[in-house]
C-alpha positions as CSV (number, residue, x, y, z in Angstrom):
1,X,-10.2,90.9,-78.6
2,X,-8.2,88.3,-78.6
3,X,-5.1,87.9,-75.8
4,X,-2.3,89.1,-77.9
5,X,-4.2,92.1,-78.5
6,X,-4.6,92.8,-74.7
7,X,-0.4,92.2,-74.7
8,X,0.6,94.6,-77.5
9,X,1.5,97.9,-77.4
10,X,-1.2,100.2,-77.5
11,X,0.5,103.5,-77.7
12,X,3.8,102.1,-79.2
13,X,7.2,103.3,-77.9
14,X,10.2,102.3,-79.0
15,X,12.7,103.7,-76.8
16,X,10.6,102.2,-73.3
17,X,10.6,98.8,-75.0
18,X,14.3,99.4,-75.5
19,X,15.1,100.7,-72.0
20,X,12.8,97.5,-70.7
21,X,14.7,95.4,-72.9
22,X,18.4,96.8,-71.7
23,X,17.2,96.0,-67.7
24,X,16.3,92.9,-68.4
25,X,19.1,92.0,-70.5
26,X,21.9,93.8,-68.1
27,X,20.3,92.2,-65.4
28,X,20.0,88.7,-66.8
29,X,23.6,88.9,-68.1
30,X,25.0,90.2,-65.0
31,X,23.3,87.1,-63.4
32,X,25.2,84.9,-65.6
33,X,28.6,85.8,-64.7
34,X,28.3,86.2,-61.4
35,X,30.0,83.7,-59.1
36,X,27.5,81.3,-58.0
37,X,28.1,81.6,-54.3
38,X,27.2,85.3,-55.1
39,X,23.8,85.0,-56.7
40,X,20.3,86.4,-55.0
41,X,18.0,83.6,-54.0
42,X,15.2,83.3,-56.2
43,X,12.6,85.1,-54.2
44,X,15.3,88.2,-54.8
45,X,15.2,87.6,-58.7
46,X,11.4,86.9,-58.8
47,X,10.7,90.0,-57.0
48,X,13.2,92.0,-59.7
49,X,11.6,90.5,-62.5
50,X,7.8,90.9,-61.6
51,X,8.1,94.3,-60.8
52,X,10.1,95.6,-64.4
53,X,7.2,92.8,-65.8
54,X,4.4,94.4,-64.4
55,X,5.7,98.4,-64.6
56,X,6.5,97.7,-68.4
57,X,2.9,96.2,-68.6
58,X,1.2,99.7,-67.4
59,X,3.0,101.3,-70.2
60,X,2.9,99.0,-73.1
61,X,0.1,96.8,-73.3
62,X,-3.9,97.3,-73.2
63,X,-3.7,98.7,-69.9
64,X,-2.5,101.8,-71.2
65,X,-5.3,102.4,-72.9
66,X,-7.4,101.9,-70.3
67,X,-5.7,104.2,-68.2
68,X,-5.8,107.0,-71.0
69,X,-9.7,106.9,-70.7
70,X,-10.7,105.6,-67.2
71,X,-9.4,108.1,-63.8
72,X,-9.4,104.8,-61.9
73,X,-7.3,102.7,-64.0
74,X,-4.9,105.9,-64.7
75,X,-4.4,105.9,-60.7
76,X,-4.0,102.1,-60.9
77,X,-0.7,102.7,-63.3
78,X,0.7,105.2,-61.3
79,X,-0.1,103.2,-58.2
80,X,2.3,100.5,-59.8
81,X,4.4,103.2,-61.6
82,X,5.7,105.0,-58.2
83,X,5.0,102.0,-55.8
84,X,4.1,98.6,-56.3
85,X,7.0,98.5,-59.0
86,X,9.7,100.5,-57.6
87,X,9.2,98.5,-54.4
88,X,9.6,95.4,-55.3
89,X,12.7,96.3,-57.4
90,X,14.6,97.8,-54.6
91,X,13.6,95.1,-52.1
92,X,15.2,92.5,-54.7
93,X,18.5,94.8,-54.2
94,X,19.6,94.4,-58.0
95,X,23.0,96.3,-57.4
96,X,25.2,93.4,-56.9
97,X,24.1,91.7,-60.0
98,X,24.8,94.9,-61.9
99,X,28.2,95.4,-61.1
100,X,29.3,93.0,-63.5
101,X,28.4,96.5,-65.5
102,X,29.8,99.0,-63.1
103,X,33.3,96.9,-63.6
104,X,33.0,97.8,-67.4
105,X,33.2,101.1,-67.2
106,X,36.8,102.9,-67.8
107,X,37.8,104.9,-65.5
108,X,37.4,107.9,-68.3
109,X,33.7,107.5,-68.3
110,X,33.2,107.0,-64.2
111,X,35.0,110.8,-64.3
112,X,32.3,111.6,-67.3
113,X,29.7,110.6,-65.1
114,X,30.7,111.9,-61.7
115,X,28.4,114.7,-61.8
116,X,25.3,112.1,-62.1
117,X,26.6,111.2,-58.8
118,X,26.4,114.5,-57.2
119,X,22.9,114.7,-58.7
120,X,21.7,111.4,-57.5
121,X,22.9,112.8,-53.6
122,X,21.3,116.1,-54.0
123,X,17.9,113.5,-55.3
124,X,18.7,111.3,-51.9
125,X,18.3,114.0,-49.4
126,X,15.8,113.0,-46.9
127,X,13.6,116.3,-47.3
128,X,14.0,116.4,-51.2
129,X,13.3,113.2,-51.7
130,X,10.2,113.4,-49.9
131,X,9.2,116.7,-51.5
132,X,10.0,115.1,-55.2
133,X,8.2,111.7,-53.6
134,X,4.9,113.7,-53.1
135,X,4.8,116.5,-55.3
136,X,4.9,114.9,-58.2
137,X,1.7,113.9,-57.3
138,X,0.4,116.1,-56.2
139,X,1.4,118.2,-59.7
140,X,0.6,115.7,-62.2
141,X,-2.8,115.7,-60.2
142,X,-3.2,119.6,-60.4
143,X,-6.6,119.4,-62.4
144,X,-5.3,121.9,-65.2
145,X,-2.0,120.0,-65.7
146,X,-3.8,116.4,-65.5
147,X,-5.9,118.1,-68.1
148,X,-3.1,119.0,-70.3
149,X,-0.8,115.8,-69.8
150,X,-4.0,113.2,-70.9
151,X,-4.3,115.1,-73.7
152,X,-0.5,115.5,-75.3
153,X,1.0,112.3,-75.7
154,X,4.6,113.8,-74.9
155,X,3.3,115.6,-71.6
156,X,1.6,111.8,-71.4
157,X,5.1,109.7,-71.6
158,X,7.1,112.5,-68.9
159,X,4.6,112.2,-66.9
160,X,4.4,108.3,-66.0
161,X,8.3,108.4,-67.0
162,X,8.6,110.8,-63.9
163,X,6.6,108.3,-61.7
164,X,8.6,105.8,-62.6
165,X,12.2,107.3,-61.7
166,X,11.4,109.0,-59.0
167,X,9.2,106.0,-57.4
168,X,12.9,103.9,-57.7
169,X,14.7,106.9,-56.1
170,X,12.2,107.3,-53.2
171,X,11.8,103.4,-52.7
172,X,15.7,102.4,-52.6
173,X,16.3,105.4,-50.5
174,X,13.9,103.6,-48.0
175,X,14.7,100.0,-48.9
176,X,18.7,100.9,-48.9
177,X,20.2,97.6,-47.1
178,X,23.3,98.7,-46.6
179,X,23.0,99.0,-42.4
180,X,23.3,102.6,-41.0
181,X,25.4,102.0,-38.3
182,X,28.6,101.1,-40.8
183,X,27.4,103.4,-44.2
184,X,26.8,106.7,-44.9
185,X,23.1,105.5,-45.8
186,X,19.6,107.3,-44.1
187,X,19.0,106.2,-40.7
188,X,16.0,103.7,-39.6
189,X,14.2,105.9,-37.8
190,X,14.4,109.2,-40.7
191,X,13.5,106.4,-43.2
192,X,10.3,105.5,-41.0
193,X,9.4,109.6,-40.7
194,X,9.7,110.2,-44.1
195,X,7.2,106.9,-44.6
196,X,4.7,108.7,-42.3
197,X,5.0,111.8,-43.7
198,X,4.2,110.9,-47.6
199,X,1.6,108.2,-46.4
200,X,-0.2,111.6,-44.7
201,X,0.3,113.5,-47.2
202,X,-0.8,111.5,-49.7
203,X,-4.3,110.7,-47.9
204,X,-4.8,114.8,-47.8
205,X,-4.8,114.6,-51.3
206,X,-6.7,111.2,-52.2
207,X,-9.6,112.3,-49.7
208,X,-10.0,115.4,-51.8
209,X,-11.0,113.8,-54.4
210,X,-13.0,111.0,-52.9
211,X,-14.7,114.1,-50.6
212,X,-14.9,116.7,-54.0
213,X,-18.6,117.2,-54.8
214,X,-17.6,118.5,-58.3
215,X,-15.8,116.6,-61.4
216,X,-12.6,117.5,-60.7
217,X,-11.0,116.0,-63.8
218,X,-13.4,116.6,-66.5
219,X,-11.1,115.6,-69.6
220,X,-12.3,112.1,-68.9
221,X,-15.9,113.9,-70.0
222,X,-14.1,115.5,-73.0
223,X,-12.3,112.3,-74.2
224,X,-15.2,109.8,-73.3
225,X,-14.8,107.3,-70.7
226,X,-13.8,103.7,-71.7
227,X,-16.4,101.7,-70.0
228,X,-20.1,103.2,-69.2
229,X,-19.0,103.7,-65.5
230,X,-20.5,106.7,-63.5
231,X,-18.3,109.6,-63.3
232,X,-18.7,110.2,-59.9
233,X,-18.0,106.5,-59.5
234,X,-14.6,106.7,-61.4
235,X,-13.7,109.7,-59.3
236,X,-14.5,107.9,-56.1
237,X,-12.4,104.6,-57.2
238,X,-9.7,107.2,-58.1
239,X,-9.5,109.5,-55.1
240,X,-9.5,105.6,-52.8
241,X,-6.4,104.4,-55.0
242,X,-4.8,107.4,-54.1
243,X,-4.5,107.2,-50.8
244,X,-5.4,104.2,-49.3
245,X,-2.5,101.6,-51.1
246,X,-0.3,104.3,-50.7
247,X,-0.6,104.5,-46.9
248,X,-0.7,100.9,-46.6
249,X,2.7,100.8,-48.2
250,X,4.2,103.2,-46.1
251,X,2.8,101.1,-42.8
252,X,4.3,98.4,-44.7
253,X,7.9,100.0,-45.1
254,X,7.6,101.2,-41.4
255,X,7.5,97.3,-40.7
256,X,9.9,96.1,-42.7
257,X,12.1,99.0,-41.4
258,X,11.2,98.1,-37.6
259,X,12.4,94.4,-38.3
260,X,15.4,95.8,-39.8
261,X,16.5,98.2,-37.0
262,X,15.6,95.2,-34.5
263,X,17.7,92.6,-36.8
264,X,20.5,94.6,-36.7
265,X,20.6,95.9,-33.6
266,X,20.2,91.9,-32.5
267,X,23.3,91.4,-34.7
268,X,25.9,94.4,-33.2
269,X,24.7,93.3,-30.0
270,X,25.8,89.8,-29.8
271,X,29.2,91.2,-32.3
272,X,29.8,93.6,-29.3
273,X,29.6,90.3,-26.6
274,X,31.5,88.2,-28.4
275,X,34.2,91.0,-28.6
276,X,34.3,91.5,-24.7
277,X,34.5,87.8,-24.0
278,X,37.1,87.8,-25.9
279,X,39.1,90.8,-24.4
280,X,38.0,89.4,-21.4
């Protein structure tokens, strides 16, 4: 097989090239008229990019079929599908390039859409979030309903579309930068629990599988396996990309939210100083 036939579609969908093509596009634009004082460095844009390049590259190319017919591979996509993707997309913090978009809007349509609004702070809700965060993992995992989603290619396209949303929810919940002290947004230290907590849970779950002395998704059997790799082997590889990425992104996050706090902290701190030096 040649290159271009690794890069094509292999299960073709026109409406997530469309939505891949409309990020890109609204983001590139919005780039474009900002005021060039305004624009993210190009770390910030590189960051944007790579991850809409690489999450669109799970769902659209080769590696899709791959992941159809290997458990491994299949917990490699969602691995960039609900993390690796997300995160770099909410660390890039593409809001102020979109508002060039959210200016468009008449004020008609922002009433329209008000009740997304009230949905998307219901989705934002610490405990909620975490719950969505983990359990759809753990529910697109549930052996029957793995069984039934690998094998309908509409149970197929919710389930990584799920991943997908709900991995940008969860990641710019935790990577919000507006700083709590001024905003309504989660504090440092509930952002670093809720971390904790889905790294845990998710290592529950991934040493299950690694642990399982049975086949405990056997529609890899039924369908036939892409490469002539050991089932238990596939299993194993699957069950360690389940939990052990995952946790090391949430110790990541727990870092970055650590160098954050102190940052800030640093920053009111001296604010304050200067202030009574001044009364003073």
């Amino acid at each position: 097989m040649s290159l271009l036939d690794y890069l094509l579609p292999y299960d073709f969908s026109p409406l997530t090239i469309l939505s891949y093509m409309l990020v890109m596009g609204f983001y590139g634009v919005g780039l474009i008229r900002m005021p060039e004082q305004d624009r993210p460095g190009s770390l910030r844009i590189f960051a944007f990019t790579l991850g809409v390049l690489i999450c669109y590259a799970v769902m659209q190319t080769r590696f899709d079929y791959y992941a159809q017919y290997m458990f491994f591979v299949h917990r490699g996509q969602h691995l960039i599908l609900h993390h690796i993707g997300p995160i770099l997309i909410a660390l890039s913090n593409p809001l102020p390039v979109m508002r060039f978009w959210f200016a468009k809007i008449s004020p008609g349509w922002r009433h329209t859409l008000r009740p997304l609004g009230w949905v998307y702070n219901v989705l934002q809700q610490p405990f909620i979030a975490l719950f969505l965060f983990v359990g759809l993992i753990y529910f697109w995992l549930w052996p029957s309903i793995h069984f039934d989603a690998m094998l309908s290619r509409d149970l197929y396209w919710v389930m990584n579309w799920s991943m997908l949303l709900d991995g940008l929810l969860f990641w710019w919940l935790i990577f919000d930068p507006r700083p709590p002290a001024i905003t309504s947004s989660l504090g440092y230290g509930r952002r670093m629990l809720v971390l904790a907590a889905a790294g845990v849970l998710q290592m529950f779950l991934g040493a299950w599988i690694v642990f399982s002395r049975d086949m405990v998704y056997d529609v890899y059997e039924v369908c036939g396996r892409a490469w002539p790799l050991d089932p238990e082997v596939d299993q194993l590889l699957g069950g360690m990309l389940t939990y052990i990425p995952p946790a090391m992104m949430s110790i990541l996050g727990i870092l970055l939210m650590l160098r954050r706090a102190m940052h800030q902290d640093g920053k009111y701190t001296n604010q304050s100083k200067q202030l009574e030096e001044t009364a003073s």
